[in-house]
N, C-alpha and C positions, 0 to 999 in steps of 0.2 A: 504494500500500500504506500502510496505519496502524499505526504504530506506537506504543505507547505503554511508558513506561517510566517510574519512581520514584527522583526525585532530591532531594536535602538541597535545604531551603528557599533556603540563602545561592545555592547554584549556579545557582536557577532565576531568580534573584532577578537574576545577572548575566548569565547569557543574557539574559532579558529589555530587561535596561538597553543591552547591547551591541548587541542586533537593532535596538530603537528610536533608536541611534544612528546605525547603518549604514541606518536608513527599512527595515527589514524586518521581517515576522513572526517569531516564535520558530525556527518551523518550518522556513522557508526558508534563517534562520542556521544552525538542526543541519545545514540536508543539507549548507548550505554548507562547514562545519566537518567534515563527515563525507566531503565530495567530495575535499576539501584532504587530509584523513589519509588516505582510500585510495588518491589517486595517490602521495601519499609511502610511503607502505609499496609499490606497485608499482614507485617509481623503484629503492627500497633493495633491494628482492629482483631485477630484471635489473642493479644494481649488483654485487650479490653473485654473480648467477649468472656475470656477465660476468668478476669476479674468480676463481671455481673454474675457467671455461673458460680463463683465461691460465692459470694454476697447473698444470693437466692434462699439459702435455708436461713441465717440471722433473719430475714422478714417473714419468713413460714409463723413464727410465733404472733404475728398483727393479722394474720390471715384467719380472722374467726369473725362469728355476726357482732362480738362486743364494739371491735374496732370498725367492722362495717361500714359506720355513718362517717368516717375519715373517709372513705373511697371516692364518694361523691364531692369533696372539696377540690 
């Protein structure tokens, strides 16, 4: 797939300088940079989920008709 997009001169200016340092095309850097950011954003989010699944039994005990009328607020 092609993608293309519009970036300020200074930025292209350092992708470029950084790809040529790593011996890589422009291109190969983004996906690079772009492979790196969306396993980080996948670790962060089963981090997260991993944190609400512990959390989930501490509020099993508010889970009754007493506490109830909180549900609706």
């Amino acid at each position: 797939m092609t993608l293309t997009i519009e970036i300020e001169e200074l930025k292209r200016k350092s992708l470029e300088s950084i790809a040529a340092q790593k011996g890589k095309k422009v291109s190969e850097f983004v996906v690079e940079i772009l492979d790196d950011y969306l396993h980080q954003k996948e670790v962060e989010t089963k981090d997260v989920s991993g944190l609400m699944k512990l959390s989930e039994t501490s509020f099993d005990e508010w889970d009754n008709e007493e506490d109830a009328v909180y549900d609706k607020l």
